[in-house]
Structures are given as structure tokens and as C-alpha cells.
N, CA, C and O of each residue as an XYZ file, in Angstrom:
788
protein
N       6.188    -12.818    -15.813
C       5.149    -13.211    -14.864
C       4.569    -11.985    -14.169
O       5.219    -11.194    -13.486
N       3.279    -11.928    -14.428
C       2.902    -10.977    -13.212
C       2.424    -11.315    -11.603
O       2.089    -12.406    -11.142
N       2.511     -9.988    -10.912
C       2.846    -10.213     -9.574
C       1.105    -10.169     -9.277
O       0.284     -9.522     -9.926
N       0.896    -10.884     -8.336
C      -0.442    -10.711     -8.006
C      -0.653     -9.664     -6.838
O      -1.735     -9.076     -6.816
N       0.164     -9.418     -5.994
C       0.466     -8.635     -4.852
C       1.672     -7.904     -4.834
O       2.840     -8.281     -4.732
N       1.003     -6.423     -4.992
C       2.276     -5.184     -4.764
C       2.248     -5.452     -3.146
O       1.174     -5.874     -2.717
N       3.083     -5.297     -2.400
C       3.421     -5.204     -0.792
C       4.152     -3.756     -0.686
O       5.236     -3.590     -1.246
N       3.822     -3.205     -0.298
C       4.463     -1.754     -0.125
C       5.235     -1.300      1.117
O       4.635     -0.395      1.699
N       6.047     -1.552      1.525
C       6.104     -0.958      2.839
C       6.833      0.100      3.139
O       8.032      0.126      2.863
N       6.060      1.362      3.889
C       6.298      2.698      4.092
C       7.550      2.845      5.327
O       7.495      3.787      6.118
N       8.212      2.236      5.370
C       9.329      2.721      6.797
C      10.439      2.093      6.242
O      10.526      1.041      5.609
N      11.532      3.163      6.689
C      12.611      3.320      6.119
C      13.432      2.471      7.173
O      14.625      2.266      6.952
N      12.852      1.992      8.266
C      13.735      1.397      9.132
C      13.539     -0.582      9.116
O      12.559     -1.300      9.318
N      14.716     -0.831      8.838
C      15.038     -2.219      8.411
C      15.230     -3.216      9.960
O      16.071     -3.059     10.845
N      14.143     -4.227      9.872
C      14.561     -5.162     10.751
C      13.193     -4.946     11.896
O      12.960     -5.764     12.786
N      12.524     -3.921     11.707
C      11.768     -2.780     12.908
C      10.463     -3.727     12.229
O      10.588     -4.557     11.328
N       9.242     -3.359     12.909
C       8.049     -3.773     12.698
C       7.311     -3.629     11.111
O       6.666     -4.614     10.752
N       7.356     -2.861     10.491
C       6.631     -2.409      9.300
C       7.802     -3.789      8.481
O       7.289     -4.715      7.853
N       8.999     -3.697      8.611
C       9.437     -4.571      7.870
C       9.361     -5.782      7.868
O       9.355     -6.407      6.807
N       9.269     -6.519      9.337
C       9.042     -7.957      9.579
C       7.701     -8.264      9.685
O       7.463     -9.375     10.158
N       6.508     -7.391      9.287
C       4.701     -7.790      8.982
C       4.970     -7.504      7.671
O       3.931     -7.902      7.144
N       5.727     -7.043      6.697
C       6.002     -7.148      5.141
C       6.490     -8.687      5.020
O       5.722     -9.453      4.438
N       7.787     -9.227      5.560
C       8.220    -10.402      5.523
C       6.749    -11.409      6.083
O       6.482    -12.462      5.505
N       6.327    -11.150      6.673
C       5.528    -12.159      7.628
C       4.456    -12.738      6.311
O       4.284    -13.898      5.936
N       3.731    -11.247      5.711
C       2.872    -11.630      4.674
C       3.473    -12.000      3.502
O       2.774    -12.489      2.614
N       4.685    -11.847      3.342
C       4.885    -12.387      1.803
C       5.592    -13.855      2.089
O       6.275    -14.285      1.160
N       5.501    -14.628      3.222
C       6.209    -15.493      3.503
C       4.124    -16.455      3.388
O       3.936    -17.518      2.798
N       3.410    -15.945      3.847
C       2.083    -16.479      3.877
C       1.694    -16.647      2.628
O       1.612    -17.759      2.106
N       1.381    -15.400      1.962
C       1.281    -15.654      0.115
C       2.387    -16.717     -0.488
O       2.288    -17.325     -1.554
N       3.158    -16.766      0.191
C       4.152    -17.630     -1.067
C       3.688    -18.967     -0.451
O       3.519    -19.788     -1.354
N       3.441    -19.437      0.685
C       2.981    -20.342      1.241
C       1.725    -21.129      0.440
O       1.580    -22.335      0.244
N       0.718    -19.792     -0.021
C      -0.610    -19.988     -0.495
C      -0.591    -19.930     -2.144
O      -1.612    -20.023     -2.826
N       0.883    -19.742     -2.724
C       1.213    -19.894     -3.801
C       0.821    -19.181     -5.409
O       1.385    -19.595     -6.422
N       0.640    -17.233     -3.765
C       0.236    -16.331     -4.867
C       1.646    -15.432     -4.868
O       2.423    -15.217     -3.937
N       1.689    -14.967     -6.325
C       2.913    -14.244     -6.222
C       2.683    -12.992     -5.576
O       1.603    -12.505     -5.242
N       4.112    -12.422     -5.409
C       4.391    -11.235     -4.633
C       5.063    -10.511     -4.552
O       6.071    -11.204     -4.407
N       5.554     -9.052     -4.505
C       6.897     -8.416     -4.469
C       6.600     -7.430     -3.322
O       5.565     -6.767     -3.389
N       7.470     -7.282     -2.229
C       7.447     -6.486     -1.287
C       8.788     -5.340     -2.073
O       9.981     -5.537     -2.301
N       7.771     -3.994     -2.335
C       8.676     -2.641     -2.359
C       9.148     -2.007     -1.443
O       8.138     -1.450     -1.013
N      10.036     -1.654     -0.769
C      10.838     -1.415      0.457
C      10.894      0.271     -0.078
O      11.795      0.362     -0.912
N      10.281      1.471      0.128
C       9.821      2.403     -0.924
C      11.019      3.412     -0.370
O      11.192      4.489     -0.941
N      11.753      3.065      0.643
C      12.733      4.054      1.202
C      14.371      3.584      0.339
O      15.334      4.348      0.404
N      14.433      2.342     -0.367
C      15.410      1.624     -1.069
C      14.981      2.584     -2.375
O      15.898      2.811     -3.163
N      13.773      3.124     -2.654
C      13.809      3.398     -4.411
C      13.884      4.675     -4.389
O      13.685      5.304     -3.349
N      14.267      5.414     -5.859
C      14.154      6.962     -6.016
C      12.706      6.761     -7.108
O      12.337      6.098     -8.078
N      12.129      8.076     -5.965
C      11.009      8.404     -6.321
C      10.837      9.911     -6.259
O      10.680     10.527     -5.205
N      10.875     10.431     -7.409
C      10.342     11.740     -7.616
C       9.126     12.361     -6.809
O       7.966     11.969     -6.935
N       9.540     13.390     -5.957
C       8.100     14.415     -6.083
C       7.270     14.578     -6.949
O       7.536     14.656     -8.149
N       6.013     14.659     -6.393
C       5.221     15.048     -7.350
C       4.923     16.579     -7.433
O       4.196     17.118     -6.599
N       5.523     17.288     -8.497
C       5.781     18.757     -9.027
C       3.909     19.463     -9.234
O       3.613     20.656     -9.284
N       3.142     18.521     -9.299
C       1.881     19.150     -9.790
C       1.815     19.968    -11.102
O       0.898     20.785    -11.185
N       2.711     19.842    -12.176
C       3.275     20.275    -12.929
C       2.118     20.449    -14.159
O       2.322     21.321    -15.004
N       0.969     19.655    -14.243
C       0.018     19.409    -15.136
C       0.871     18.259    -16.069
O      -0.068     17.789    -16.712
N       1.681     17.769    -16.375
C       1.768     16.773    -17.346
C       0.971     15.943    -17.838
O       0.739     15.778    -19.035
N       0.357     15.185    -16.627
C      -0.751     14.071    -16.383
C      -1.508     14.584    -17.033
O      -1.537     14.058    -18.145
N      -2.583     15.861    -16.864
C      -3.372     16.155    -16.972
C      -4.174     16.236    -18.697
O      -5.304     16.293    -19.180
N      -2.696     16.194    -19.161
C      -2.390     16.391    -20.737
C      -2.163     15.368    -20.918
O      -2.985     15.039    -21.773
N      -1.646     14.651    -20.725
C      -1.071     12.946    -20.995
C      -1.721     11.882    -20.995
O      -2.060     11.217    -21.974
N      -2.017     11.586    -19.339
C      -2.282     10.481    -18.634
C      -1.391      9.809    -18.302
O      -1.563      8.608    -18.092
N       0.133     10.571    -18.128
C       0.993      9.762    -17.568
C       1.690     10.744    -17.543
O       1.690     11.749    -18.253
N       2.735     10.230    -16.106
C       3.908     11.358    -15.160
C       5.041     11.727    -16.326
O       5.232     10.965    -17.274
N       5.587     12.661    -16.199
C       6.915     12.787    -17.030
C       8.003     12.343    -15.840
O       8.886     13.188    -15.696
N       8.039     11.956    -15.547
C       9.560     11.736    -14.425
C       9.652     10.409    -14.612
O       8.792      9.701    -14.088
N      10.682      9.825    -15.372
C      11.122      8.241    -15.134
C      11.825      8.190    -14.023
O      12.746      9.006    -14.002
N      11.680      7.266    -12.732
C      12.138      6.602    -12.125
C      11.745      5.389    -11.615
O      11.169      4.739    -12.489
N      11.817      4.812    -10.560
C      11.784      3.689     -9.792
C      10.131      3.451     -9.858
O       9.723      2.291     -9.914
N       9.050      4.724     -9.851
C       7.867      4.956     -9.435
C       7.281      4.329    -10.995
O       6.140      3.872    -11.073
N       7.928      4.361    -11.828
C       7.101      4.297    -13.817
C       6.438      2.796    -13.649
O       5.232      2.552    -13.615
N       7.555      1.822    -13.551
C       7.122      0.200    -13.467
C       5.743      0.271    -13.123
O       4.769     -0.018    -13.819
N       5.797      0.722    -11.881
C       4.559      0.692    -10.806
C       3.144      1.132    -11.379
O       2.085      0.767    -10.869
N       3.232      1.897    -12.417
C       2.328      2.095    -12.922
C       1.161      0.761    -13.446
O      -0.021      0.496    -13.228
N       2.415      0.098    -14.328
C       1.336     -1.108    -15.464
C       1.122     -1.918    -13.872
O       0.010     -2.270    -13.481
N       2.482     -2.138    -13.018
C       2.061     -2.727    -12.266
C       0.465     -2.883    -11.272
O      -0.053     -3.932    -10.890
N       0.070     -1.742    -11.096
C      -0.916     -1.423    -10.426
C      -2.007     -2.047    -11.069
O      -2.593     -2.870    -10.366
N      -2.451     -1.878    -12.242
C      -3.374     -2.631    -13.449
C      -3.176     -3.732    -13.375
O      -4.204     -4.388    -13.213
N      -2.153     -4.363    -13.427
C      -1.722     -5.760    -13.660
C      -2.303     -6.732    -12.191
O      -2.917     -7.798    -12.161
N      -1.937     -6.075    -11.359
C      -2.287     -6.633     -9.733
C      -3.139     -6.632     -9.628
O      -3.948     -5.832    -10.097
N      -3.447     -8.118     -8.533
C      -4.808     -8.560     -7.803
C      -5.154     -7.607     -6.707
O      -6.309     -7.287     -6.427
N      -4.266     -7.249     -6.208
C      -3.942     -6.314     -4.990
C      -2.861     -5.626     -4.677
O      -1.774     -5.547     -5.247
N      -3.308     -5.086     -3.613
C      -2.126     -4.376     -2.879
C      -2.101     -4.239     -1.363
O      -3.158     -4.114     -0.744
N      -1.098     -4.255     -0.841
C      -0.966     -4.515      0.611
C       0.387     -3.084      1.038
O       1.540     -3.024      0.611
N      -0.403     -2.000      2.098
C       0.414     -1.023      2.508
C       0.710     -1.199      3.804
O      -0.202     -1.113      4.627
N       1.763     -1.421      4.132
C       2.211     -1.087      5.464
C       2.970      0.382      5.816
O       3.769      0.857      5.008
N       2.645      1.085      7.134
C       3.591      2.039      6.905
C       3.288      2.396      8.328
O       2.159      2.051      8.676
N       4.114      3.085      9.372
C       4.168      3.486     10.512
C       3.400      4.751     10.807
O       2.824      5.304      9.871
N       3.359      5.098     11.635
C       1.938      6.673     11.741
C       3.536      7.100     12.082
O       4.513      6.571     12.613
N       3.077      8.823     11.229
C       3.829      9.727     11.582
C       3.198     11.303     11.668
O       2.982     11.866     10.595
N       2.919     11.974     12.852
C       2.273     12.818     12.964
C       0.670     12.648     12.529
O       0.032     13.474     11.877
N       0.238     11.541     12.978
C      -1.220     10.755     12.553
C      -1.294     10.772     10.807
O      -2.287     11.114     10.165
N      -0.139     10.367     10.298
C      -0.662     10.089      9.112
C       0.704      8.844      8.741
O       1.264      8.090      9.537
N       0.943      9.012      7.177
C       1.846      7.857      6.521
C       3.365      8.768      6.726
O       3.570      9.943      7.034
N       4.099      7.855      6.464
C       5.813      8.407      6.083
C       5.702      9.099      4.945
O       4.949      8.763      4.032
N       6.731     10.494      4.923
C       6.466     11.305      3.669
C       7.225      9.983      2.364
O       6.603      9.787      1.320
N       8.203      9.423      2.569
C       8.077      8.883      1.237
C       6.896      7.658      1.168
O       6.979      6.772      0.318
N       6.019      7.700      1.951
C       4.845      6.788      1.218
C       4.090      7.778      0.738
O       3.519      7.409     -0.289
N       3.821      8.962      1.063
C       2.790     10.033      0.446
C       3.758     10.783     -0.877
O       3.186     11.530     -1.672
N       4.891     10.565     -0.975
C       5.591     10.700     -2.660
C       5.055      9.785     -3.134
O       4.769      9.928     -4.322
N       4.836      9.024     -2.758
C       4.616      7.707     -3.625
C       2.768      7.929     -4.429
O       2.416      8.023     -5.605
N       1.931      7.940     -3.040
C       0.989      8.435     -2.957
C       0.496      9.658     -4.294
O      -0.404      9.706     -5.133
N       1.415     10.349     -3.979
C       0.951     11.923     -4.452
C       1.518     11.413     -6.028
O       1.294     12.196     -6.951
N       2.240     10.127     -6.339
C       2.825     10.195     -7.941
C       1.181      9.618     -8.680
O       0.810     10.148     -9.727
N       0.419      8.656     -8.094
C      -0.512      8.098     -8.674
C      -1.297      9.141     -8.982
O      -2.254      8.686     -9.607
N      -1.408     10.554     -8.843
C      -1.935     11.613     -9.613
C      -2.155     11.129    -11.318
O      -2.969     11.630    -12.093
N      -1.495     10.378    -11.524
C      -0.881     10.073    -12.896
C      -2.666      9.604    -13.573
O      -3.510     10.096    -14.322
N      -2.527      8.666    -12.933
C      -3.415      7.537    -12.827
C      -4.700      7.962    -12.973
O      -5.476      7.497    -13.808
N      -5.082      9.238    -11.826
C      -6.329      9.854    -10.814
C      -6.867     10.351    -12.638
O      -7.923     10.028    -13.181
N      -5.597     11.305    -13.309
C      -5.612     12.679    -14.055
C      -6.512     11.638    -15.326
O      -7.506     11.891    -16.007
N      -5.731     10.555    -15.247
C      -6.214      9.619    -16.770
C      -7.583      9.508    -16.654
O      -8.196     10.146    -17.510
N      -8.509      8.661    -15.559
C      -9.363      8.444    -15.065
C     -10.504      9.744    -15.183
O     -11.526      9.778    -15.868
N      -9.943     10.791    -14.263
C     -11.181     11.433    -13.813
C     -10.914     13.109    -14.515
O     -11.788     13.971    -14.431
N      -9.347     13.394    -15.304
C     -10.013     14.790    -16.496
C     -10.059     13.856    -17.833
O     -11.162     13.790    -18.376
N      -9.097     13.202    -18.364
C      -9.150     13.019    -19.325
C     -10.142     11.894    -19.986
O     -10.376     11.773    -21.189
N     -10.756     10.970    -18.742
C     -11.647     10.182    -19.428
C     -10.663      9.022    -20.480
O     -10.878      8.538    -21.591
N      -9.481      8.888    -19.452
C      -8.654      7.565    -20.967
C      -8.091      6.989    -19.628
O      -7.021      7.360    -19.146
N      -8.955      5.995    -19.042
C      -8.075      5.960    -17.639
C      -6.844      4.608    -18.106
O      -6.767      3.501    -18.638
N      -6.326      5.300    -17.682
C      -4.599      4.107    -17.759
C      -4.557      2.517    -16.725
O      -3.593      1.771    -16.558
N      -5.853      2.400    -16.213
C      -5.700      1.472    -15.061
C      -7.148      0.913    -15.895
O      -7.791      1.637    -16.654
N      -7.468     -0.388    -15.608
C      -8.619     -1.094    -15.997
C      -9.688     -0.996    -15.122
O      -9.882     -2.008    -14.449
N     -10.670      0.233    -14.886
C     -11.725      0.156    -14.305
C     -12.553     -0.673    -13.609
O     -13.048     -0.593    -12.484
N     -12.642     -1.842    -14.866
C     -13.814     -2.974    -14.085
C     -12.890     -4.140    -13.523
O     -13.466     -5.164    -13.158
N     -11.589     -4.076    -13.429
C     -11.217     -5.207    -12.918
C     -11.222     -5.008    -11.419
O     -10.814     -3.935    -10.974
N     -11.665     -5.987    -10.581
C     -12.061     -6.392     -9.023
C     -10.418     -6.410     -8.909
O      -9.866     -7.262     -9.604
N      -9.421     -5.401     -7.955
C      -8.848     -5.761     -7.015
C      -9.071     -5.337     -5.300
O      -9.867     -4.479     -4.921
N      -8.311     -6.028     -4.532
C      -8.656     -5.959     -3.169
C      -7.077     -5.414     -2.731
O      -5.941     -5.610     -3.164
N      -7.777     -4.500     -1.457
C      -6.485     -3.699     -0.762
C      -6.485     -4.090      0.578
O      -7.468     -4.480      1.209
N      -5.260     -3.959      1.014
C      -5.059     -3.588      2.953
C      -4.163     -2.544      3.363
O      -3.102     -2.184      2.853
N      -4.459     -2.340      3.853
C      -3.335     -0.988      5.054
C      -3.522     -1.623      6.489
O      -4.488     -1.993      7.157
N      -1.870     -1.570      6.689
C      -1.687     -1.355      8.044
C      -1.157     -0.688      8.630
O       0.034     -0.905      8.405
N      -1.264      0.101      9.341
C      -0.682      1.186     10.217
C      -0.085      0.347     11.124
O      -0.429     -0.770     11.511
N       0.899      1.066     11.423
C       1.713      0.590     13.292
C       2.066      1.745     13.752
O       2.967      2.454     13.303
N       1.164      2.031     14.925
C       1.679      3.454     15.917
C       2.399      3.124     17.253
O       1.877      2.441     18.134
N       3.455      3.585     17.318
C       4.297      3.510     18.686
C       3.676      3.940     19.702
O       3.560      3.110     20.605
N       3.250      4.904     19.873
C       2.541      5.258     21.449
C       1.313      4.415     21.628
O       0.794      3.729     20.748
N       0.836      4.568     23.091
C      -0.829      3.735     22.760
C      -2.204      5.023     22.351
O      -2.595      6.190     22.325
N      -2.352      4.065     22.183
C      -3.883      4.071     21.580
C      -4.852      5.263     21.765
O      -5.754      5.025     22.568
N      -4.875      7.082     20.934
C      -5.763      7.895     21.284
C      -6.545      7.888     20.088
O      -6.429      7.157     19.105
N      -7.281      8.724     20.294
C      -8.432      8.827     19.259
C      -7.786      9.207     18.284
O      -7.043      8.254     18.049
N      -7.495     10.325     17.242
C      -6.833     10.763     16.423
C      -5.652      9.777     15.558
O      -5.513      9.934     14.345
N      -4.938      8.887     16.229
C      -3.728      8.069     15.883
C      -3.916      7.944     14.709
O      -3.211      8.679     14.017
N      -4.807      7.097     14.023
C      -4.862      6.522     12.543
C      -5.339      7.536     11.858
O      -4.668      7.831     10.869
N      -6.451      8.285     12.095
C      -6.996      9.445     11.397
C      -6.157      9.449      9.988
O      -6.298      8.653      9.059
N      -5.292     10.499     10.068
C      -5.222     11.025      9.082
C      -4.542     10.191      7.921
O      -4.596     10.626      6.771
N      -3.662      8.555      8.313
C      -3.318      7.947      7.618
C      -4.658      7.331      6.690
O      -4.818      7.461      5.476
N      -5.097      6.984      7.172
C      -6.522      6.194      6.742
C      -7.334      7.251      6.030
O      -8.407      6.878      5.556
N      -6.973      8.540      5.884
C      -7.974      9.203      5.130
C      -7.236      9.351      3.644
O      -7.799      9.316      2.549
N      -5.444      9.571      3.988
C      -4.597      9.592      2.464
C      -4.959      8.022      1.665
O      -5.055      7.996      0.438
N      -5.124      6.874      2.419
C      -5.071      5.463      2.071
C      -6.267      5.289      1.249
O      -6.322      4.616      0.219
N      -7.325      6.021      1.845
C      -9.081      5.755      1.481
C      -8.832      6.396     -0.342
O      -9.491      5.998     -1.303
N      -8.058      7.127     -0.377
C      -8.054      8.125     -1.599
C      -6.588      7.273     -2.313
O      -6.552      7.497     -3.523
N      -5.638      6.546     -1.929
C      -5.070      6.068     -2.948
C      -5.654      4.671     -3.181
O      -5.605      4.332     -4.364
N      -6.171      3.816     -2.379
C      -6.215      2.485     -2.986
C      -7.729      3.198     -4.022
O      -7.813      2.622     -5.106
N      -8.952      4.422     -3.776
C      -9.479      4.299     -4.776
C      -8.894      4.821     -6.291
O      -9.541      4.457     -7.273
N      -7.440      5.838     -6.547
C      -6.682      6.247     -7.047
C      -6.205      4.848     -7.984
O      -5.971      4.942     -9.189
N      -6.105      3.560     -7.226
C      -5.420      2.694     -8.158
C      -5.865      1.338     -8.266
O      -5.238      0.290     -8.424
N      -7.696      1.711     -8.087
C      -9.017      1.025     -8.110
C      -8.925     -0.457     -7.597
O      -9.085     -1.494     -8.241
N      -8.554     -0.246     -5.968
C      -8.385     -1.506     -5.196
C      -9.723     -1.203     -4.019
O     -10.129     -0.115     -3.612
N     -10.177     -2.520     -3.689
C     -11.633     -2.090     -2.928
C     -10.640     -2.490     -1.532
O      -9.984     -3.510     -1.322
N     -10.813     -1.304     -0.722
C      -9.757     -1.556      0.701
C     -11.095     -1.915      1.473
O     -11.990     -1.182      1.896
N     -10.913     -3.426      1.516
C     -11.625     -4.189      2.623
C     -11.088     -4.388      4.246
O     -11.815     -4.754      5.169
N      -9.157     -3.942      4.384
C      -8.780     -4.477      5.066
C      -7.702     -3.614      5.299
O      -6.640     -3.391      4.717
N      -8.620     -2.908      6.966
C      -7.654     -1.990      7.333
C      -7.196     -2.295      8.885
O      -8.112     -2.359      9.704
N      -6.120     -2.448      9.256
C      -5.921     -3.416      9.950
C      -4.903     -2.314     11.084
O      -4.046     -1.687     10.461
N      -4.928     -2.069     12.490
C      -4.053     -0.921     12.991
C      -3.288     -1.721     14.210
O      -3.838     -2.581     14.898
N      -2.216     -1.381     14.328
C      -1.276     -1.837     15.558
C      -0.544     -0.559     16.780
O       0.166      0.317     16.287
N      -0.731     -0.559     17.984
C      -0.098      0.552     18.341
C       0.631      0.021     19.219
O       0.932     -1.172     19.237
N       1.083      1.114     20.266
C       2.144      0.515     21.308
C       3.382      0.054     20.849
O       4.412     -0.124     21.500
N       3.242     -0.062     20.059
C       5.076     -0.778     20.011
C       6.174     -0.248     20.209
O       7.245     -0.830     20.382
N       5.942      1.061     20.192
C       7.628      1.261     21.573
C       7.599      0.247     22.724
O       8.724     -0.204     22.939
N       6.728     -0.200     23.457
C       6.422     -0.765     24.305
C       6.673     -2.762     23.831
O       7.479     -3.630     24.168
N       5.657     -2.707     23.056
C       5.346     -4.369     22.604
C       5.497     -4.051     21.458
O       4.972     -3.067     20.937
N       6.428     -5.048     20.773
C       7.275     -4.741     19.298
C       6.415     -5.983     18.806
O       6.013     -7.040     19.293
N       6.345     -5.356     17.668
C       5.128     -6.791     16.309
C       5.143     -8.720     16.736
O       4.290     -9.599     16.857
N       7.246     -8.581     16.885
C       6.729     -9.930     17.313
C       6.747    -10.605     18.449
O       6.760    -11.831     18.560
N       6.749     -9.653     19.472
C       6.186    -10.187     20.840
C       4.629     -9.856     21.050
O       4.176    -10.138     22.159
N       3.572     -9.167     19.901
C       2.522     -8.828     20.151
C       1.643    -10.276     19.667
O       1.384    -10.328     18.465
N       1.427    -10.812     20.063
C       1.176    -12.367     19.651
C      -0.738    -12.204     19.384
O      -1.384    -12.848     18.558
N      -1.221    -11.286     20.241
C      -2.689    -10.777     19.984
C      -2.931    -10.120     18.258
O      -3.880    -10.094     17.473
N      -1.819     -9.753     18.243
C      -1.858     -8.780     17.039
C      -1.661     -9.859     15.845
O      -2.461    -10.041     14.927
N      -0.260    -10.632     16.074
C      -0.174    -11.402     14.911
C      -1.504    -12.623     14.924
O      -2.236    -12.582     13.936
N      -1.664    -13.152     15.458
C      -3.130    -13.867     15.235
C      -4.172    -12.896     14.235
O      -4.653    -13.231     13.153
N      -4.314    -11.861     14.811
C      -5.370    -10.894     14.076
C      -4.640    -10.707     12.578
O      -5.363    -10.847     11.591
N      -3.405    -10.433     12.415
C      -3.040    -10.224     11.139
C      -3.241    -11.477     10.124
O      -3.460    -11.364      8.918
N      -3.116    -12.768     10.893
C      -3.135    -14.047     10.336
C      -4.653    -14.386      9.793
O      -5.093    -14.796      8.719
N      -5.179    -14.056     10.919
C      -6.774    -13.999     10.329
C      -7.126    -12.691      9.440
O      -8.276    -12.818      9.018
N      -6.717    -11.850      9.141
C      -7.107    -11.180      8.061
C      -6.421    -11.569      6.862
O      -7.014    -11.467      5.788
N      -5.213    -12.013      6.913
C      -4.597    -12.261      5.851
C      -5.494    -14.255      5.268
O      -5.832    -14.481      4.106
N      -5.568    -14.751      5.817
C      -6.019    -15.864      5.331
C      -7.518    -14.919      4.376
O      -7.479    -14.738      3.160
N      -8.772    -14.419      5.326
C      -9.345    -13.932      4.430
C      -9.226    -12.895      3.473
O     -10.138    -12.421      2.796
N      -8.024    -12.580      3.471
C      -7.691    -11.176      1.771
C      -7.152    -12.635      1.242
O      -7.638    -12.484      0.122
N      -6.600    -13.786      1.168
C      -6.564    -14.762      0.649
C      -7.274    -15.384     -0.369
O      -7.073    -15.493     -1.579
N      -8.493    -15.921      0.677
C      -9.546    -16.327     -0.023
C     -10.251    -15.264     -1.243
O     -10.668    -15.675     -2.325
N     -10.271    -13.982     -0.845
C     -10.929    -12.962     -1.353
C      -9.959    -12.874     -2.683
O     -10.596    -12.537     -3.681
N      -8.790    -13.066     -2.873
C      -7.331    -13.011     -4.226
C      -8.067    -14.172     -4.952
O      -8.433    -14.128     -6.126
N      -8.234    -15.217     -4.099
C      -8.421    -16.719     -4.726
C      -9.376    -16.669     -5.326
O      -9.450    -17.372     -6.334
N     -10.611    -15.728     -4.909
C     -12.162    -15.931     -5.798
C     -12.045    -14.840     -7.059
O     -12.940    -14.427     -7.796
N     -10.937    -14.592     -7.045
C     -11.042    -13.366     -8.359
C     -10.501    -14.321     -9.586
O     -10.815    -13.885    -10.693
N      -9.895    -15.303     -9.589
C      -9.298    -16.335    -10.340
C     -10.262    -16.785    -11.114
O     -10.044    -17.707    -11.900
């Protein structure tokens, strides 16, 4: 069976916010009776990316691990959904390993002209950030600029970028403003999965 929704989530800390808005949405999709797999990306071994040129020659990584699946997976999916915490205004370094492996993908596509991912197929993306302190200008910056460059890396149209802060303060599920807003975006990346059918 394929999964219609990769769920990604970038934080290594279990039980904490990034993990229970992973549970929250794959408890909604299964509700709406699209499949799903939430990757917990701090549970898998994932190689650095060496910049080694392999890809470049190939169109695909030489390093088997946890990261290879993910490949057909990406093609195969309606979407994808990133969660991951701001760290130094950007993602967790193992979401940017992760990030930096779809080179694979980029190399097929845009030197070699044999892209490994299906071009014309319509999928839809989200990112959500969650920043602990409140709210300055800079916070999301630099996450949202690595995100803009992988969901186009693994040809998902990111309609749905969605940011949470404060939560040292107000934790995900006492933020009841926030989960409404997540609920309403997630019903419409819903509808938006449902019209690709």
C-alpha cells in the first residue's frame, strides 16, 4: 500500500510539542481515511550528506540507510507534512541531514535531466515550525527558507506554512488558538489531498 502522507517530524524530543501536532495530524488523516506514516527522523540513521558527487553521476545517493525507502517514497506521496522546532532560526540539524540527502533527487532533476521523482504529478506540502520564545522578526526566517528549497527538491507545492511560538510559556496543547488554526488548515490540505484523487 502506498502512503499518501510522509509526516516528518524534526525533534528529537518525545511527548514535547512537535511530537503531539505529528500525533494530532495523523490521528485527523486517519479519521479522513487517508493513509499516513509519521517519521520520527531522530529514531532513524541517516547519513550525512558527504557532497561526494555520486548523485551527480547517478541520480541516486550511495549510502543505504533509513533515508533510501524515502526516496520512491517521496514520488509515491500525495504529500508531505514537516514539523520541526526553530533552532537558531532555522530546522533541527537532523532535519537538514535529512534535507541535505534529497540532493539525490535535486542532482537527477536539474544536472542530469533523468529526474527520479515524477515531475508532473500535483503534490501538496506543510511546514510547521514551533518556536519557544515569543514572537521576533527573524524567528522563522531561516527555517522557511531551507523548507521553500526542499518541498521544491521533492516537487510538493508548499501551500501551508503554518508557525507556533511561545511555548516555553504555552505548550501546543494548552494553546487552544493555535490548535483551532492547525485544525483549519489541516481540514483544507485535506480537501486539497482529496481533489488530487
Amino acid at each position: 500500500m502506498n502512503i499518501d502522507i510522509l509526516i516528518i517530524n524534526g525533534s528529537p524530543r518525545k511527548n514535547k510539542n512537535c511530537f503531539k501536532i505529528s500525533e494530532e495530524i495523523t490521528n485527523i488523516l486517519n479519521q479522513n481515511n487517508i493513509s499516513n506514516k509519521i517519521f520520527n527522523i531522530y529514531d532513524m540513521n541517516i547519513e550525512y550528506c558527504t557532497a561526494c558527487g555520486f548523485c551527480e553521476q547517478t541520480g541516486f545517493c550511495k549510502f543505504k540507510d533509513d533515508m533510501t525507502p524515502m526516496y520512491e517514497m517521496f514520488d509515491k506521496a500525495k504529500g508531505v507534512i514537516v514539523i520541526s522546532p526553530v533552532n537558531f532560526d532555522s530546522i533541527t540539524a537532523k532535519l537538514k541531514t535529512l534535507v541535505d540527502r534529497t540532493q539525490a533527487i535535486y542532482a537527477s532533476k536539474y544536472i542530469l535531466k533523468k529526474p527520479s521523482i515524477d515531475r508532473n504529478k500535483t503534490r501538496i506540502g506543510m511546514y510547521i515550525a514551533v518556536g519557544g520564545s515569543t514572537s521576533y522578526e527573524t524567528q522563522f526566517m531561516g527555517g522557511q527558507i531551507v523548507m521553500d528549497f526542499f518541498f521544491k527538491s521533492v516537487n510538493n507545492k508548499l501551500k501551508y506554512n503554518i508557525y507556533l511560538n511561545n511555548t516555553d510559556k504555552l505548550e501546543y496543547e494548552e494553546n487552544t488558538s493555535f490548535k483551532e488554526n492547525l485544525k483549519e488548515n489541516l481540514n483544507n490540505y485535506i480537501m486539497d489531498i482529496k481533489e488530487l484523487d
